[in-house]
C-alpha positions in Angstrom: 112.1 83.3 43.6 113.7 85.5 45.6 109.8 86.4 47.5 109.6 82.5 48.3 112.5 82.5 50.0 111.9 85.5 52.5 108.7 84.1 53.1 110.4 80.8 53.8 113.1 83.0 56.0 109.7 84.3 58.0 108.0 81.2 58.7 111.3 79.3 60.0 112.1 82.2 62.3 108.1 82.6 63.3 108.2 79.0 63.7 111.5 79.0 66.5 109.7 81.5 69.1 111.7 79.2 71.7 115.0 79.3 72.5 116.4 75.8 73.5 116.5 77.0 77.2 113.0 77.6 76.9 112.2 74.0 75.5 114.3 72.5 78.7 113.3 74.4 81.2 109.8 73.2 79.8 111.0 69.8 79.7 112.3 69.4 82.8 109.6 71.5 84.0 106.9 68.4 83.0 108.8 66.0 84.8 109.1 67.8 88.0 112.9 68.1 87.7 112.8 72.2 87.4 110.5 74.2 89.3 107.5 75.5 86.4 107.4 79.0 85.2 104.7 81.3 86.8 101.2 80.5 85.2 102.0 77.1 83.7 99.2 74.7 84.3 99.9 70.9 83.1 97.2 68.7 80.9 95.9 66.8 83.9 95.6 70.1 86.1 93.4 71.3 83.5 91.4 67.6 83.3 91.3 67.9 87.2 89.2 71.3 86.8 87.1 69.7 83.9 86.2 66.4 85.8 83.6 69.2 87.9 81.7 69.6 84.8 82.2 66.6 83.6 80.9 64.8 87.2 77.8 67.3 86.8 76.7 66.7 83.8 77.1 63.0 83.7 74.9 62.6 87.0 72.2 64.0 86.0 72.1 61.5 82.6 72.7 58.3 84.9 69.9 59.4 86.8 67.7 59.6 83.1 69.1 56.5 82.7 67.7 54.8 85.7 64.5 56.3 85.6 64.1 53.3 83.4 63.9 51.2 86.7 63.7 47.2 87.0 60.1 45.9 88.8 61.1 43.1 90.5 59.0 40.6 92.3 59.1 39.4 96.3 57.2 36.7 97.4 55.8 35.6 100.9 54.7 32.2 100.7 51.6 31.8 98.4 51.3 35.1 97.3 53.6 37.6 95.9 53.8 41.5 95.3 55.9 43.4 92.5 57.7 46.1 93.4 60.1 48.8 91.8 63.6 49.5 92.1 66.0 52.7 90.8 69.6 53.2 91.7 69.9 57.0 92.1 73.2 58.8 91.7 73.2 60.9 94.5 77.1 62.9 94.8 80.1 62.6 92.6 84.1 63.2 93.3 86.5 64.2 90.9 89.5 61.3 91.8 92.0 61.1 89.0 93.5 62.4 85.8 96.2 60.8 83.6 97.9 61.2 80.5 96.6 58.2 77.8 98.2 56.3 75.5 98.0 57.6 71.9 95.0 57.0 70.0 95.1 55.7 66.0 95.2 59.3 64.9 98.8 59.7 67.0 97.4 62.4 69.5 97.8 62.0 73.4 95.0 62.6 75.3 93.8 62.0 79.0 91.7 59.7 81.4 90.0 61.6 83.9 88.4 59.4 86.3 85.2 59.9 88.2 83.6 58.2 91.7 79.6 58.4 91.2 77.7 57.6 95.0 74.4 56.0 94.7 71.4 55.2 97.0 68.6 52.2 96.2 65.4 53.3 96.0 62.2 51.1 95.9 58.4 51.5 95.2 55.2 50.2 97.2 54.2 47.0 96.7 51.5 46.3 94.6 49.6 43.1 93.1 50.2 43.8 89.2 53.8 44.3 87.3 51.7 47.5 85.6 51.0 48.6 89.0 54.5 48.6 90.2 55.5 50.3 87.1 53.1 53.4 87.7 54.5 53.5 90.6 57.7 56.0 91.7 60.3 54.5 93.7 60.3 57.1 96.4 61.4 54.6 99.5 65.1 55.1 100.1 67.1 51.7 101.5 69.9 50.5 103.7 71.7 49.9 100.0 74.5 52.5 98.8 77.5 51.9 96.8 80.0 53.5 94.3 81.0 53.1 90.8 83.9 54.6 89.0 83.6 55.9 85.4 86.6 56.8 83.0 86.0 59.9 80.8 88.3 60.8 78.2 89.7 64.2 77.1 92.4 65.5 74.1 95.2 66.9 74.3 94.3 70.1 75.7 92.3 68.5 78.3 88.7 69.3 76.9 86.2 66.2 77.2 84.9 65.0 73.9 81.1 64.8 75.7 81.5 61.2 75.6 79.9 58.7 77.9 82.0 57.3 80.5 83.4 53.6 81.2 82.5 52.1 84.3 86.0 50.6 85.5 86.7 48.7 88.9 89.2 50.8 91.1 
């Protein structure tokens, strides 16, 4: 009896490594009230330096995702040609992190958002649809945009690998 309650006296004091000044200072630390101790980098700094791999790694499987391109058909008068078209991804910008609600299992996590540039590209016309798909789309065109994806991370700011959300910002 008396071993299982030292090694309850060991856990409770290896459990309270803080003192309460610590857990303020860290409190009032996260909301910007108290200046943060040397070294201490937040959950959305550390999503902020993930959204680089993250932007990386996702670009290149939007691009495999359009390579699956739409052949579309433009007419001129009687006769018509068939064509292909492929939106490719061309930069990406880390834009955002924030903290997230808490999921079903009770643990916080973060939204780290993501601006994805893209150019239209477009085949050679040809007089077949199985022409047009042979062909690659290789001729760039006045059309660009930008779409925004959401990608979420835990707690400790790791993404989870997951595909991302396309939101409107």
């Amino acid at each position: 009896m008396r071993r299982i309650g030292t090694v309850l006296i060991c856990l409770t004091l290896a459990a309270c490594q803080r003192s309460p000044k610590e857990v303020a200072d860290k409190v009032l630390g996260d909301f910007g009230l108290r200046e943060r101790p040397e070294g201490y980098v937040s959950g959305t700094e550390k999503v902020m330096v993930e959204l680089e791999k993250v932007g990386a790694s996702e670009i290149k499987r939007l691009n495999a995702e359009q390579s699956k391109s739409n052949v579309k058909f433009q007419s001129d008068g009687l006769r018509g040609m068939y064509y292909k078209e492929v939106k490719i991804y061309e930069s990406y910008y880390p834009l955002d992190a924030s903290s997230a609600r808490r999921d079903s299992s009770g643990e916080r996590g973060f939204h780290g958002y993501v601006e994805f540039t893209y150019r239209i590209y477009q085949s050679e016309r040809r007089p077949t649809r199985t022409e047009a798909l042979a062909e690659s789309a290789t001729i760039p065109t006045d059309e660009t945009g930008r779409e925004v994806y959401r990608y979420v991370f835990d707690g400790g700011g790791v993404w989870n690998g997951g595909r991302g959300q396309r939101i409107r910002r």
